[in-house]
N, C-alpha and C positions, 0 to 999 in steps of 0.2 A: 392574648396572653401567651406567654412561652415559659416553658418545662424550667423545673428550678438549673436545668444546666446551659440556660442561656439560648438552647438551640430553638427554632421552633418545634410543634408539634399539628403534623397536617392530617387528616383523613382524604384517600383518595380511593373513593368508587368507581371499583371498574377499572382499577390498579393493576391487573394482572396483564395487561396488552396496549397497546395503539396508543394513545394521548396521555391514559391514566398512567402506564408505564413511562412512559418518557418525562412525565412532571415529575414525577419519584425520584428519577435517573438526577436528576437534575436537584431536587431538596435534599438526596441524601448525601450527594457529590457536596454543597454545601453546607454537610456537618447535620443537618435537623433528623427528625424522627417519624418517618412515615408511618402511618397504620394503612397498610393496603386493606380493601374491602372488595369482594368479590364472592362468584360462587362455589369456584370450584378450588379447595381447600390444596388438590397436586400441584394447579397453575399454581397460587401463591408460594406456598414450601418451594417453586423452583425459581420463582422470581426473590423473591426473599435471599437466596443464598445470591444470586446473581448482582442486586445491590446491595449486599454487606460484603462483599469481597471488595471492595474498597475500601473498606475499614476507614469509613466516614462519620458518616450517619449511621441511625439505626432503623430497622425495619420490624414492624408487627405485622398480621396477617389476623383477617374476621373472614370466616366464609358464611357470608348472610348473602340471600337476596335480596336486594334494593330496595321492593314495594314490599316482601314482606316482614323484614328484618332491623332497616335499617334506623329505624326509630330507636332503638335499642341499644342498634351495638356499640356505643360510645361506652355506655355503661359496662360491655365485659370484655375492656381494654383492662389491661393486669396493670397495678402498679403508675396508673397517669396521678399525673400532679398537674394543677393548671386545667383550663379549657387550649380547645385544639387551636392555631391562631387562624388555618385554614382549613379548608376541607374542599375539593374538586368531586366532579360527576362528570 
């Protein structure tokens, strides 16, 4: 399913570096709406700024832990409409 503005919307754990970064680079280059997921809340704040300076897509940021959070944090994404249509690990 995708966000009422046509774009997708993806979760990527582990978003802040290596493969999870570069899927991002790549969803939000194509207009969609990442929610990064990760643990450390300064990596995403500076990955966040670094894929919205393309003024593409858009970027949200969860600092959970994987095994102990991640059940959850779909739920305290702000303002989603739709389920996500992908989500990466």
């Amino acid at each position: 399913m995708e966000e009422s503005s046509g774009k997708s919307l993806s979760y990527i754990v582990g978003g802040s570096s290596g493969m999870g970064l570069a899927t991002a680079r790549l969803l939000v280059a194509d207009g969609g709406t990442v929610v990064l997921v990760a643990r450390e809340q300064d990596k995403l704040a500076a990955r966040k700024g670094e894929l919205e300076a393309g003024d593409k897509g858009k970027v949200e940021t969860i600092a959970a832990d994987f095994y102990d959070e991640l059940p959850t944090a779909p739920n305290r994404g702000r303002g989603r409409r739709g389920r996500p249509r992908a989500a990466a690990a």
